[in-house]
C-alpha positions as CSV (number, residue, x, y, z in Angstrom):
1,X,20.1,-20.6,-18.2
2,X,22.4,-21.8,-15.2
3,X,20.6,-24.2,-13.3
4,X,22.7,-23.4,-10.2
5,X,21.3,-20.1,-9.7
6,X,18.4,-19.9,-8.0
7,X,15.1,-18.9,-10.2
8,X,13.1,-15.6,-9.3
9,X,10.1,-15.7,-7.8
10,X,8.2,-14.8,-10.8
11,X,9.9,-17.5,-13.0
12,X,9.2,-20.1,-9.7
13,X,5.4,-19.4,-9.5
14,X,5.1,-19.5,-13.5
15,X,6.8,-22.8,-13.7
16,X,4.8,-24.3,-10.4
17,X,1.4,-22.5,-10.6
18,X,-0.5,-24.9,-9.8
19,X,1.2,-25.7,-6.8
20,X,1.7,-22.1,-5.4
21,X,-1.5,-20.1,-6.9
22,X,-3.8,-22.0,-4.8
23,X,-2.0,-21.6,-1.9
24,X,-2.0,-18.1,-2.8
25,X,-5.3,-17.2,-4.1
26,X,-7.5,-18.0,-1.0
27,X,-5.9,-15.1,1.6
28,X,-4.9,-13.0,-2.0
29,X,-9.1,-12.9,-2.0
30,X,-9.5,-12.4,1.3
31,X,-7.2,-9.2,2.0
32,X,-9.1,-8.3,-1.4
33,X,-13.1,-8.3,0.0
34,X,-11.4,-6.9,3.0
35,X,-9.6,-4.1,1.1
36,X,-13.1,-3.7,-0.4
37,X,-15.0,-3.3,2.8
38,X,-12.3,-0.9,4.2
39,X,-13.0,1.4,1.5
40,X,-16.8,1.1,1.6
41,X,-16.6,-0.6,-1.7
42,X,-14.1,1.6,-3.7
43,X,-11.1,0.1,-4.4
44,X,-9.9,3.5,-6.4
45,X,-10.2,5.2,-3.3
46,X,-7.6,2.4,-2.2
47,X,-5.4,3.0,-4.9
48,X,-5.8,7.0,-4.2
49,X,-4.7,6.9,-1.0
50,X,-1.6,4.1,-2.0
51,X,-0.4,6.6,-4.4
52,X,-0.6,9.4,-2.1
53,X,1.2,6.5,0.3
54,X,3.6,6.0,-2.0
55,X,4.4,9.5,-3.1
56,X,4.7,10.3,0.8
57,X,7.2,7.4,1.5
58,X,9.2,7.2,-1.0
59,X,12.2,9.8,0.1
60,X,14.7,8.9,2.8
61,X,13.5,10.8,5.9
62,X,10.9,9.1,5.8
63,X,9.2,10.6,9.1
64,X,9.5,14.0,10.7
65,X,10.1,12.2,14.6
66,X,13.0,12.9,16.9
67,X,14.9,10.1,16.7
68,X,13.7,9.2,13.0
69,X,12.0,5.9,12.5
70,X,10.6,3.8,9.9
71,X,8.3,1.1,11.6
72,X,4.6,1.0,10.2
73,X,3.7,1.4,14.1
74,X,5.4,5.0,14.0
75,X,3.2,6.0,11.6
76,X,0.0,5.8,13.7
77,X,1.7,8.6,16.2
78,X,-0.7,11.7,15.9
79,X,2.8,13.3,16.1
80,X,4.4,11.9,13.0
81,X,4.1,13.6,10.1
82,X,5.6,13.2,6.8
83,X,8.7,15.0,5.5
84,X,8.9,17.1,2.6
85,X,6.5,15.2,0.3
86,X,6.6,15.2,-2.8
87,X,4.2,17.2,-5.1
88,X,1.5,15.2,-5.5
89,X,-2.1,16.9,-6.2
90,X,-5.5,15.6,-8.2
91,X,-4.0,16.1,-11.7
92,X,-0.7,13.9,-10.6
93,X,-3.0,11.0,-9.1
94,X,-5.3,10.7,-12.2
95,X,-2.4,10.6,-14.6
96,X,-0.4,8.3,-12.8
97,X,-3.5,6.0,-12.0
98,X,-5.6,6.4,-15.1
99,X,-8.4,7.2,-12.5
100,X,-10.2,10.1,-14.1
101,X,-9.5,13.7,-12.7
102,X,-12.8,14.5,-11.5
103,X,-13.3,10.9,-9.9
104,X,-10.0,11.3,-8.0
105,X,-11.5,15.0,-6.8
106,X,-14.6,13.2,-5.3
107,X,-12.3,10.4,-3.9
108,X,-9.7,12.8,-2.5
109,X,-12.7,14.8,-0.6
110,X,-13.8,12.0,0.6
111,X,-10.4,10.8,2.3
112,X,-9.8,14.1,3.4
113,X,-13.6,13.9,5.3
114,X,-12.0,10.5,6.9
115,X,-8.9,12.1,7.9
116,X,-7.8,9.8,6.1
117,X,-5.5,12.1,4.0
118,X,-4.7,16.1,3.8
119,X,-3.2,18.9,2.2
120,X,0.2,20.3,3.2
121,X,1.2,23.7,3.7
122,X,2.0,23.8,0.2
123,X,-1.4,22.1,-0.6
124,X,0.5,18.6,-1.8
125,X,-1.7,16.1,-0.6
126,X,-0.6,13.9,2.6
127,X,-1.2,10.9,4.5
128,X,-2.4,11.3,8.0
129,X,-1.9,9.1,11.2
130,X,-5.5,7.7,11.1
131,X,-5.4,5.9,8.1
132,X,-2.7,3.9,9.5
133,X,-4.5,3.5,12.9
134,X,-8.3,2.9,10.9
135,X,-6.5,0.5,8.0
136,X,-4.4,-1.0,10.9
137,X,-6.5,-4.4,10.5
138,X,-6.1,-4.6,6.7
139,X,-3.0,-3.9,6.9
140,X,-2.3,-6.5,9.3
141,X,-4.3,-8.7,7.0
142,X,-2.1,-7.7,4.1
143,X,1.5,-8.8,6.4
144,X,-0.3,-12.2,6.8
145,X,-0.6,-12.1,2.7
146,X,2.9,-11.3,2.2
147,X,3.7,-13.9,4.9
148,X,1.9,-16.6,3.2
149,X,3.4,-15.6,-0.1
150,X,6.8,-15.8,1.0
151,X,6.4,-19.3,2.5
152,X,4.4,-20.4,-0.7
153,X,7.5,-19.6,-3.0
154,X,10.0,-20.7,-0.6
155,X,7.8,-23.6,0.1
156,X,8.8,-24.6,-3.7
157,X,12.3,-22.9,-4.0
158,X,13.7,-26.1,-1.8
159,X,12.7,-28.4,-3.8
């Protein structure tokens, strides 16, 4: 391996762990019991709606807005909605989560009671403005994570 090139971040925290996972681990559990909380104590329903999230985000035009944006704060608009997603329904989420179909029904119904998420016109399932304005805190929690990640590894990279 060159030596001059800088490592990845994965081979950095391998080869310093104890020096980065502790600095890691304490906010890493944090977001985590307040991921937890958020979703009244079901983290699939967490992973249900980041699939949804994910399925809904992934396409370049991102947002139906005039102009277009791509901000996290955009999505809280009640008047942003998401274009063209893609075909995502129960059946798609359990097999690309391992979550079991009827599980991911009860977990979907219970989203959609939030307003959490919804069904499209062509009954693809969506995410709505208020799980970014009710999630705002976690999600704010989970920027702070990603901060302290970043400076962990680059903490370590300059040395």
């Amino acid at each position: 391996m060159n030596e001059d090139r800088p490592k990845d971040a994965s081979a950095l925290i391998r080869e310093r762990y104890v020096e980065i996972w502790p600095k890691i681990l304490e906010p890493w559990t944090q977001y985590l019991i307040a991921a937890r909380s958020a979703f009244d104590g079901d983290m699939d329903k967490m992973v249900i709606l980041a699939v949804i999230g994910l399925m809904s985000l992934q396409d370049a035009g991102l947002l139906l807005r005039d102009p277009p944006s791509k901000s996290y704060d955009d999505l809280a608009q009640r008047d942003t909605r998401p274009a063209n997603a893609r075909p995502i329904n129960i059946e798609s989420i359990a097999l690309y989560t391992g979550i079991p179909r009827e599980s991911v029904r009860r977990k979907v119904h219970e989203l959609v009671t939030r307003k959490w998420i919804a069904r499209d016109s062509r009954g693809y399932l969506v995410v709505l403005p208020a799980a970014s304005i009710d999630l705002e805190p976690l999600s704010a929690h989970l920027f702070r994570l990603i901060g302290q990640i970043s400076a962990a590894i680059n903490e370590h990279k300059e040395e």
